[in-house]
C-alpha positions as CSV (number, residue, x, y, z in Angstrom):
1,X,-22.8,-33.2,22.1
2,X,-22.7,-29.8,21.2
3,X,-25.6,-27.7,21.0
4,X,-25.3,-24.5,18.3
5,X,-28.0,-21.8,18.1
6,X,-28.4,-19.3,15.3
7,X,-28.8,-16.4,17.4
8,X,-26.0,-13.6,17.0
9,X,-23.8,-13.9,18.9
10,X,-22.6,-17.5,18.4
11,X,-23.5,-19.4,21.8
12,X,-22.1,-23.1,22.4
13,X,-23.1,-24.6,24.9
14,X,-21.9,-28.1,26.5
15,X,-23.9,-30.3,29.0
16,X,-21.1,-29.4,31.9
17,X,-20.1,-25.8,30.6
18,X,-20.7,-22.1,31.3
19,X,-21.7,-20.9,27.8
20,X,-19.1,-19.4,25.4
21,X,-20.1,-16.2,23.3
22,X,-17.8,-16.4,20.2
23,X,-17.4,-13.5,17.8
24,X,-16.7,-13.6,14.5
25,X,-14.4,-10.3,13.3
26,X,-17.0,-9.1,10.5
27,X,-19.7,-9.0,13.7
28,X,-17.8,-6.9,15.6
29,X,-19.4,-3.6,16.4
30,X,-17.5,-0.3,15.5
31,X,-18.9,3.3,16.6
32,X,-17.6,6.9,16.6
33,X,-18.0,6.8,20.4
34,X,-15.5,4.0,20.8
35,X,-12.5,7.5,19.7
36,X,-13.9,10.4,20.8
37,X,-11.0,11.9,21.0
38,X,-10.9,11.9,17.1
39,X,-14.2,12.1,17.0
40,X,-16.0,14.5,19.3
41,X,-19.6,14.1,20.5
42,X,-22.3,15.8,17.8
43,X,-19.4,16.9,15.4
44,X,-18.6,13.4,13.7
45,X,-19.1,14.1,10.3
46,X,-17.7,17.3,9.8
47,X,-14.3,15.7,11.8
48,X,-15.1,12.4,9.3
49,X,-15.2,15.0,6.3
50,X,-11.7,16.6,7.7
51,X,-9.9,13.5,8.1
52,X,-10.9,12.5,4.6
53,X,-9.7,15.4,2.3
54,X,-6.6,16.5,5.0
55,X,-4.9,13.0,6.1
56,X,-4.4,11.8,2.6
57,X,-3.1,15.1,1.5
58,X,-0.5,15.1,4.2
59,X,0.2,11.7,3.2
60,X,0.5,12.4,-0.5
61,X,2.9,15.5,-0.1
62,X,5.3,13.4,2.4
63,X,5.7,10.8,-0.5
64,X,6.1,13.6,-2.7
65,X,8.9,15.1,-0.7
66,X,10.2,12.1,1.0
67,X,10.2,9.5,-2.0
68,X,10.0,11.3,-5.3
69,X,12.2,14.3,-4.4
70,X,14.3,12.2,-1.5
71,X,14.5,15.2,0.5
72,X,15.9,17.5,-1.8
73,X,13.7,20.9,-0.9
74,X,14.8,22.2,-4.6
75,X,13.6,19.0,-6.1
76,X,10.0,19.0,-4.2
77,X,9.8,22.2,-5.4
78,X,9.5,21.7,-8.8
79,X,7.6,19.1,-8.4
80,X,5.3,20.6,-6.1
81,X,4.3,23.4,-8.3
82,X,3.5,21.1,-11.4
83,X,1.3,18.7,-9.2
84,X,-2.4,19.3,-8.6
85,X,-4.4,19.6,-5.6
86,X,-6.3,16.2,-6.8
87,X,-3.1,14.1,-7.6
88,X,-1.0,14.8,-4.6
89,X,-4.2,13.7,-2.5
90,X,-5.4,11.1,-5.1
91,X,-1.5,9.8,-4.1
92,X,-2.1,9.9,-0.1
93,X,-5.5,8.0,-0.5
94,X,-3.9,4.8,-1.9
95,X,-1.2,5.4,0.6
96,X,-3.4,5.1,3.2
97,X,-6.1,2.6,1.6
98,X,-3.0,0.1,1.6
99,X,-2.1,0.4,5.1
100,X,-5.8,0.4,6.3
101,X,-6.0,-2.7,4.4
102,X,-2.7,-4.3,6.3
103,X,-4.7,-3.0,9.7
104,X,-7.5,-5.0,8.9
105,X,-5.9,-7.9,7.5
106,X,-3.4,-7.8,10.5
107,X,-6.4,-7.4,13.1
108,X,-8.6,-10.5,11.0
109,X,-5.3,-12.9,11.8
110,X,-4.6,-11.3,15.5
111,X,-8.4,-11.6,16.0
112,X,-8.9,-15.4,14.3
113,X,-5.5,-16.6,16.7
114,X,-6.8,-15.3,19.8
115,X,-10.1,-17.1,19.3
116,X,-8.3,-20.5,18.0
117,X,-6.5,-20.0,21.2
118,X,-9.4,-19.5,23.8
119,X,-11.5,-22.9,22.2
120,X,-8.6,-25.0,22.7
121,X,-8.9,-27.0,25.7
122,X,-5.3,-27.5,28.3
123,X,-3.8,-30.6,27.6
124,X,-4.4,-33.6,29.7
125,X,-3.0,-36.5,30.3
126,X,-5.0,-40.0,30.1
């Protein structure tokens, strides 16, 4: 018999077992303190506001150069000077909304295994 409570976190408890906290992966807790080496103490936002406008920048212009003009420094050139600020970072954002995406989705399976993994009881012989 098996004993659920509605309490967060998710407690089961048997008659002859310790109790086993289970978390889901949309509970789990996520604060600027758990990088501070990206985000330092008291200057979270304005670090949060750099990453935003510069990392998808970067990423734009390296599919710019890498992708569109395969290299070719005269190539990214011209392209370079006809593209906006907006577009080569509008570029980088989707860039990097798609593999923030795969993280998560990667993390939701790697998560959803290990706890599949630590319910299941050893194998035993009757």
């Amino acid at each position: 018999m098996i004993i659920q409570h509605t309490i967060h976190p998710h407690i089961e408890r048997t008659p002859k077992e310790k109790a086993i906290v289970t978390y889901k992966f949309s509970q789990k807790n996520v604060a600027y303190s758990d990088a501070p080496l990206f985000f330092p103490e008291g200057y979270e936002n304005i670090f949060l506001l750099l990453y935003f406008v510069t990392l998808p920048y970067i990423a734009g212009f390296l599919f710019l150069f890498l992708y569109v003009s395969k290299a070719n420094i005269d190539v990214f050139l011209a392209v370079y000077k006809n593209s906006f600020f907006i577009l080569t970072w509008a570029i980088g954002y989707e860039i990097i909304a798609a593999l923030a995406l795969l993280w998560i989705a990667k993390m939701a399976i790697g998560f959803g295994k290990q706890d599949l993994l630590s319910s299941q009881k050893p194998f035993r012989r009757p």
